[in-house]
DOGUDREN-704938 format. One record per residue (C-alpha): residue number from 1; x, y, z. Coordinates in nm, 3 decimals, decimal comma. Example, Ala and Ser with C-alpha at 12.3 -4.5 7.8 and 13.67 -1.06 7.14 Angstrom:
REM residues 2
+-----+---------+---------+---------+
! pos !      xx !      yy !      zz !
+-----+---------+---------+---------+
!   1 !   1,230 !  -0,450 !   0,780 !
!   2 !   1,367 !  -0,106 !   0,714 !
+-----+---------+---------+---------+
***
This chain:
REM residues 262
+-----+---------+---------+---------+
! pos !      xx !      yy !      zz !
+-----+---------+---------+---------+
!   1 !   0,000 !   0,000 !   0,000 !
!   2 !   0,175 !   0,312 !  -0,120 !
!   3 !   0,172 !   0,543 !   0,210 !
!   4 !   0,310 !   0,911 !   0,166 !
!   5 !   0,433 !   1,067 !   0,504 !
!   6 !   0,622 !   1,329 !   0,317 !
!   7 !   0,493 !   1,691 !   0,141 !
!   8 !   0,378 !   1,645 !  -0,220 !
!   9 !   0,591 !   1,818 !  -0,461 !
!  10 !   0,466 !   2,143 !  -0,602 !
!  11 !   0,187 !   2,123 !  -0,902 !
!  12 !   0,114 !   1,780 !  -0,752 !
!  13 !  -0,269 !   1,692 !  -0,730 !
!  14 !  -0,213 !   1,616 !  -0,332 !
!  15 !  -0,560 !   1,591 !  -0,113 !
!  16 !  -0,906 !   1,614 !  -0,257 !
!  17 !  -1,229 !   1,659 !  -0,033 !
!  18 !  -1,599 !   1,724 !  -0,097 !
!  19 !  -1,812 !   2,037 !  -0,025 !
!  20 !  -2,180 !   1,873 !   0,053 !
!  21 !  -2,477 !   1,993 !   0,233 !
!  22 !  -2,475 !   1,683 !   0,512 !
!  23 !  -2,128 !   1,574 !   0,534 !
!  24 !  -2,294 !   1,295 !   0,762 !
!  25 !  -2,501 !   1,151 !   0,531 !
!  26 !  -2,137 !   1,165 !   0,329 !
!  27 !  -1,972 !   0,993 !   0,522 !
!  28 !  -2,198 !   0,718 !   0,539 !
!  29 !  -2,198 !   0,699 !   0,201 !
!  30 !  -1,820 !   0,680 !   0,116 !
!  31 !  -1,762 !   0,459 !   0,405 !
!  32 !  -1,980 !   0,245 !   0,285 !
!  33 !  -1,829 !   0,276 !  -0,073 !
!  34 !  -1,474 !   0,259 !  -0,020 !
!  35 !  -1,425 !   0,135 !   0,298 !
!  36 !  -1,343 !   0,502 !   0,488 !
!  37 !  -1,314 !   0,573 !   0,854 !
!  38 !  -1,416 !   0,923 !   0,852 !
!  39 !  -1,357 !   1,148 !   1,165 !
!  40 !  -1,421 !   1,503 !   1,285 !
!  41 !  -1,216 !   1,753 !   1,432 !
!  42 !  -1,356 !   1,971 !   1,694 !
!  43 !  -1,556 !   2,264 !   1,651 !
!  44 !  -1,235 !   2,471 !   1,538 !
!  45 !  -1,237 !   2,255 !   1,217 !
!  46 !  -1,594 !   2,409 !   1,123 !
!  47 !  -1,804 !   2,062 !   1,068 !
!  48 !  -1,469 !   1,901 !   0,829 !
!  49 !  -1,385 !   1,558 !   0,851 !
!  50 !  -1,078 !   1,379 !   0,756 !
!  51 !  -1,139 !   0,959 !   0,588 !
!  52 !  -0,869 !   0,733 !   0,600 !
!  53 !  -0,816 !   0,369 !   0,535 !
!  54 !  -0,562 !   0,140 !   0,726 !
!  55 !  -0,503 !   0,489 !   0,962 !
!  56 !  -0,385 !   0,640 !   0,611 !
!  57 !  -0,603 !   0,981 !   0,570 !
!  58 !  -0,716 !   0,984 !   0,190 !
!  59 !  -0,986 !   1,229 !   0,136 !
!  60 !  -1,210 !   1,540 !   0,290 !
!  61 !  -1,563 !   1,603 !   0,396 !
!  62 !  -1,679 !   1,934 !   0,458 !
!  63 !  -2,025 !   2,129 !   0,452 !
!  64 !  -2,023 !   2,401 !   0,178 !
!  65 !  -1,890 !   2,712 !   0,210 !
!  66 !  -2,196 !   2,898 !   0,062 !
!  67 !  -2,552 !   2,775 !   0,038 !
!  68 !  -2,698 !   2,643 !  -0,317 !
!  69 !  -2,355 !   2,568 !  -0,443 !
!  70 !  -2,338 !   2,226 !  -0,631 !
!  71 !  -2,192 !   1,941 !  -0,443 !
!  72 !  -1,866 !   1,934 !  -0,543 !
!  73 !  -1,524 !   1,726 !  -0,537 !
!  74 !  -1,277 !   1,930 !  -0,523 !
!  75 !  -0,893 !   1,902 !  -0,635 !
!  76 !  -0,593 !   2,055 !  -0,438 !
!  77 !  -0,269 !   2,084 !  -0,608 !
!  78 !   0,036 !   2,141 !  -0,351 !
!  79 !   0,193 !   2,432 !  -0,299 !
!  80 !   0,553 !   2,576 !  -0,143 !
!  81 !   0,417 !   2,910 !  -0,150 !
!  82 !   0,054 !   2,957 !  -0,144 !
!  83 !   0,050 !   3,367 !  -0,196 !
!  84 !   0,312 !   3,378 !  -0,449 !
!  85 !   0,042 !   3,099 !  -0,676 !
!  86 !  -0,253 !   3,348 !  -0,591 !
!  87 !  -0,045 !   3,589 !  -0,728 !
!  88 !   0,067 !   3,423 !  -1,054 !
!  89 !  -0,301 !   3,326 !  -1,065 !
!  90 !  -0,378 !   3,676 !  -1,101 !
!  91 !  -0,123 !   3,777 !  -1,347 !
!  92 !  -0,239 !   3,483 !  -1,544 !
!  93 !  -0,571 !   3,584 !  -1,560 !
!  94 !  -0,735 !   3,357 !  -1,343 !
!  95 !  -0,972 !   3,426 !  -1,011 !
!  96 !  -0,907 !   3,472 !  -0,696 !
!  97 !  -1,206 !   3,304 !  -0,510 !
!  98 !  -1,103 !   3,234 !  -0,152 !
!  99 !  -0,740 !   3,404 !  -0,107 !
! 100 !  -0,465 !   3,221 !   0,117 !
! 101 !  -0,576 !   3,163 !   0,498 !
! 102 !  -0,423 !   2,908 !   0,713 !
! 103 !  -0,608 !   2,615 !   0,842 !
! 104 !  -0,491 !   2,589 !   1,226 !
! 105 !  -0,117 !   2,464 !   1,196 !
! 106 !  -0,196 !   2,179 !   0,954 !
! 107 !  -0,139 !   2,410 !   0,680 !
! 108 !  -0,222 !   2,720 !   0,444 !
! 109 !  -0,502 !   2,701 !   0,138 !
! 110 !  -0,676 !   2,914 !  -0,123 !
! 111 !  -0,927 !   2,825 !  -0,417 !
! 112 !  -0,927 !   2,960 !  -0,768 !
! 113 !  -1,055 !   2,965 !  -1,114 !
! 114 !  -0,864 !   2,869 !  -1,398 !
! 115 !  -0,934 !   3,123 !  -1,676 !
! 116 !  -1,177 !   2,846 !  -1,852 !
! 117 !  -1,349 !   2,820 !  -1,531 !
! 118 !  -1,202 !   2,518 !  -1,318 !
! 119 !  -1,191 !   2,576 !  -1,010 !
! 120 !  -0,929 !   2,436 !  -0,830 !
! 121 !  -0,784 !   2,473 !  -0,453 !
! 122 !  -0,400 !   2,464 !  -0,357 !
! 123 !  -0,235 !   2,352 !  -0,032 !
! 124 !   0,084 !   2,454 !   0,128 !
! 125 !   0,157 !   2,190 !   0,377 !
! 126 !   0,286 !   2,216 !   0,760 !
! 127 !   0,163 !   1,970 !   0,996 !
! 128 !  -0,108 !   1,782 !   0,719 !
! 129 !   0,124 !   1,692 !   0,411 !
! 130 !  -0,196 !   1,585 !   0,217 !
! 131 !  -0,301 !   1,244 !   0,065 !
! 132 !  -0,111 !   1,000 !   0,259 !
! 133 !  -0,291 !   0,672 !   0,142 !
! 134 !  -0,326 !   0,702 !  -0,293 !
! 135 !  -0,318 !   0,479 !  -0,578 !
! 136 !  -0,486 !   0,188 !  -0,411 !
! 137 !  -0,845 !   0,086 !  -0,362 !
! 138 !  -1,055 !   0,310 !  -0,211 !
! 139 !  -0,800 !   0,625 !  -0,220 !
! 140 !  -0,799 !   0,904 !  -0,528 !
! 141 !  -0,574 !   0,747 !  -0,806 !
! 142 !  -0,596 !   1,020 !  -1,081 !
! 143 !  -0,723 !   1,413 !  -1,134 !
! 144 !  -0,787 !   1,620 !  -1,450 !
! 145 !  -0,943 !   1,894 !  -1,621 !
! 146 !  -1,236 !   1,876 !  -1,846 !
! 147 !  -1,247 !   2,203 !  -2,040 !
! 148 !  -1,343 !   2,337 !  -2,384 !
! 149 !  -1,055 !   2,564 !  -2,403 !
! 150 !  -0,796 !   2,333 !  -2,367 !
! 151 !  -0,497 !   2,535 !  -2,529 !
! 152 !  -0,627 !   2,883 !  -2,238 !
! 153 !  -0,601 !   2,595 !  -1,981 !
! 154 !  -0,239 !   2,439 !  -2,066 !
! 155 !  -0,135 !   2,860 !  -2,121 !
! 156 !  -0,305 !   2,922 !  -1,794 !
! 157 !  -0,104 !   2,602 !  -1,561 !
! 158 !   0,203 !   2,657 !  -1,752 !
! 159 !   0,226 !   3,020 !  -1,622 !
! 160 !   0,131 !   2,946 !  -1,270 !
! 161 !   0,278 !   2,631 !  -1,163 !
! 162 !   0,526 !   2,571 !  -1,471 !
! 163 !   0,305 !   2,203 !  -1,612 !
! 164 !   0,498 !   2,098 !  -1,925 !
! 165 !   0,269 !   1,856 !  -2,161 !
! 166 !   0,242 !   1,541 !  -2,344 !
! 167 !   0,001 !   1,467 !  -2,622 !
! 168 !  -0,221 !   1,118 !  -2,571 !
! 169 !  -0,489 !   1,067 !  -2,831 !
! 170 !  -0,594 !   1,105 !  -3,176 !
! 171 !  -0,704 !   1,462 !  -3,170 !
! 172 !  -1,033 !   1,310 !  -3,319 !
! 173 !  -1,196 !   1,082 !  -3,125 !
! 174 !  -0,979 !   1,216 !  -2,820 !
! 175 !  -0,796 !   1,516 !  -2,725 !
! 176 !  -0,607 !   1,468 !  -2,381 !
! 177 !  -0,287 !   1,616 !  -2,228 !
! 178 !  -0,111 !   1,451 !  -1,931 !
! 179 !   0,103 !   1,746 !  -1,739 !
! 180 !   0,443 !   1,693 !  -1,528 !
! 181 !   0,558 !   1,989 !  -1,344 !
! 182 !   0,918 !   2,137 !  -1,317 !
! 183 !   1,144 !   1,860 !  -1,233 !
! 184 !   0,912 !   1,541 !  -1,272 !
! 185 !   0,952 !   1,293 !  -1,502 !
! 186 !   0,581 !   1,166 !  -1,561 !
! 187 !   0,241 !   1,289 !  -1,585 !
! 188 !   0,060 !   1,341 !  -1,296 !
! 189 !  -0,238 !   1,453 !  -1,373 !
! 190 !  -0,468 !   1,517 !  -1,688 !
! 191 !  -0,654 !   1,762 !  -1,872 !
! 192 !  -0,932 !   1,671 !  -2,155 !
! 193 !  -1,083 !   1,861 !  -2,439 !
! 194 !  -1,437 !   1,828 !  -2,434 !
! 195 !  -1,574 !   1,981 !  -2,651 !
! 196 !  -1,491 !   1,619 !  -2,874 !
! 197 !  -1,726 !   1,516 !  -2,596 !
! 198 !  -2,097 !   1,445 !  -2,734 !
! 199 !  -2,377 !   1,574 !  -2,545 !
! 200 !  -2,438 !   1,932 !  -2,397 !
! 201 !  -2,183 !   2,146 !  -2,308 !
! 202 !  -2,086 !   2,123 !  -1,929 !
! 203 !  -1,872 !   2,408 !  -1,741 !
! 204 !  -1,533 !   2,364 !  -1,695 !
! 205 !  -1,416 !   2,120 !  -1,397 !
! 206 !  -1,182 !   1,874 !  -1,187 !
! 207 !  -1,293 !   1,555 !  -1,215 !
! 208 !  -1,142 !   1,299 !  -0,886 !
! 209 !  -1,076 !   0,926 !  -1,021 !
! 210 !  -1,093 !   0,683 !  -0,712 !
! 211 !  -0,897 !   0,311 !  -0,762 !
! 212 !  -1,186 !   0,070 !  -0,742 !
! 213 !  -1,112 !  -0,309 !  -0,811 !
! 214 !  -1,417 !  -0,438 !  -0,944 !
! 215 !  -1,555 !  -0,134 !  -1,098 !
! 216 !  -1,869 !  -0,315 !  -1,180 !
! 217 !  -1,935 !  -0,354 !  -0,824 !
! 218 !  -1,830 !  -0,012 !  -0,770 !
! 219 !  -2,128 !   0,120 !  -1,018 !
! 220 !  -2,375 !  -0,133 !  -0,837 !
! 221 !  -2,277 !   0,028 !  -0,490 !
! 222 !  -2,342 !   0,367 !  -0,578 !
! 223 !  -2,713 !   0,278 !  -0,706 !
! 224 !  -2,747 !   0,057 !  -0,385 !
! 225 !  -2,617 !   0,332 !  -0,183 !
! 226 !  -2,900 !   0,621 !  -0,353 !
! 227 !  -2,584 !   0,723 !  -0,633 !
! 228 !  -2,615 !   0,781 !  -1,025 !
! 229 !  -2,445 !   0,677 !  -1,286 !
! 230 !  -2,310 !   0,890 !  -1,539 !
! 231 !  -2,090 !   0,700 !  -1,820 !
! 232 !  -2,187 !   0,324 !  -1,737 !
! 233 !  -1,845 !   0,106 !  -1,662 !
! 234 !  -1,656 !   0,067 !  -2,001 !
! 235 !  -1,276 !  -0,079 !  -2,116 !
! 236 !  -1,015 !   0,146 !  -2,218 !
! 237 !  -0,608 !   0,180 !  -2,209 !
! 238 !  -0,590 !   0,302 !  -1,869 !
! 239 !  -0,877 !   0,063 !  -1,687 !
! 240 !  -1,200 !  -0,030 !  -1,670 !
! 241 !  -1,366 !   0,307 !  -1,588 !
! 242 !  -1,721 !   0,463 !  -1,494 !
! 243 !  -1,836 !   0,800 !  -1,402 !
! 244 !  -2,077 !   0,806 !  -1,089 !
! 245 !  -2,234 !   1,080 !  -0,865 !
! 246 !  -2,324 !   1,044 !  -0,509 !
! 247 !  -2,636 !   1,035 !  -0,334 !
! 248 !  -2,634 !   1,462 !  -0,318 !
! 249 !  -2,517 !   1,472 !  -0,661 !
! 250 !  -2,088 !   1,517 !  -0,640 !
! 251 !  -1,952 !   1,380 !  -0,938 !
! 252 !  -1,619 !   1,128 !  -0,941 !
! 253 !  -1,505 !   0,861 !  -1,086 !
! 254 !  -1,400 !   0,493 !  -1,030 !
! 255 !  -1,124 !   0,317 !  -1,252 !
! 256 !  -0,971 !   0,005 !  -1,201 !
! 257 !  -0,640 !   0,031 !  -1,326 !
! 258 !  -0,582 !  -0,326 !  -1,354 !
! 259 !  -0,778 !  -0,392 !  -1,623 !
! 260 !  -0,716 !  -0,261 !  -1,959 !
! 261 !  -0,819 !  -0,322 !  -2,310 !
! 262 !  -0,697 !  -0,168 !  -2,602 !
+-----+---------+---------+---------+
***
């Protein structure tokens, strides 16, 4: 089991967590998905929770920030320097939507729009270094982009946190971009044009991939547990993959890496 104990390097997708109206009712939900121990902090952590599996923590719970938002998953990239990012966010031409705050000593945060409207959160680590548990069942495995301005969004993370690119797809039935920041030497994350997507056009957003083995049973949970699916489990390269929202409606999705086809 891959166990991180360690800050993520910066431009690294490194904690996710979900804004919900009854992070309760969440919790039931994912622990009886994945497998999660969720616990809350006091009443200084405002209502968050923390999930973890094997004592590893792996995701967030918290209520939402502002009533009648969507319920949403939301993707934090890690940070060295949260204010300088908010201010290349700026200069890039991005938004500003919650600036850099500190969260008690575990560490400091802000959210922002990309300028095709992704919104996206960073985290600067201290005493919480982010995902500890990843890759394995039951713990995020894989984060993109879905946008219809792919070239503004590759301008837009190349100015701010420095993403170089490489190409996967045809560029017909699939436009996709996997980015590396300064120093790595693989993709860690993803972005997808969607507008090769059929059906309606849908804002720009991060989209959380969770390792499931036995997708299948994955997409027969979420029904079981009040869930919808989205893209019905199908084959591909990277695993066998679905798209799923939970019982208030947050969107993810499960892939089990292990299988391929293609």
């Amino acid at each position: 089991m891959p166990v991180r104990d360690m800050p993520w390097s910066a431009g690294t997708p490194c904690w996710v967590d979900c804004q919900i109206d009854s992070p309760a009712e969440a919790s039931e939900f994912y622990s009886a998905l994945f497998g999660w121990e969720v616990k809350g902090g006091g009443p200084e952590t405002g209502g968050y929770l923390t999930a973890s599996k094997g004592g590893a923590a792996v995701a967030g719970i918290g209520p939402k920030p502002q009533p009648g938002m969507p319920s949403v998953w939301t993707t934090y990239l890690a940070a060295e320097d949260s204010d300088a990012v908010a201010g290349k966010v700026a200069a890039a031409g991005g938004q500003v939507l919650v600036p850099p705050f500190d969260v008690l000593d575990l560490g400091r945060m802000a959210v922002f729009a990309d300028t095709t409207g992704g919104v996206f959160g960073i985290w600067q680590a201290r005493a919480h270094n982010g995902a500890e548990a990843y890759n394995e069942h039951g713990a995020y495995c894989w984060n993109e982009l879905h946008t219809r301005s792919l070239d503004a969004a590759k301008q837009f993370y190349a100015d701010v946190f420095g993403y170089t690119y490489t190409d996967v797809g045809d560029d017909v039935n699939m436009r996709y971009v996997m980015f590396t920041p300064p120093g790595g030497t693989e993709g860690v994350g993803g972005m997808n044009d969607d507008t090769l997507m059929p059906g309606d056009p849908m804002p720009a957003y991060w989209l959380t991939w969770f390792q499931f083995d036995g997708v299948d049973t994955a997409v027969e949970r979420v029904v079981a547990l009040g869930g919808t699916v989205l893209m019905p489990p199908m084959d591909s390269p990277f695993g066998r993959m679905a798209t799923v929202a939970g019982a208030q409606g947050e969107v993810f999705g499960v892939i089990d890496t292990t299988v391929r086809a293609g």
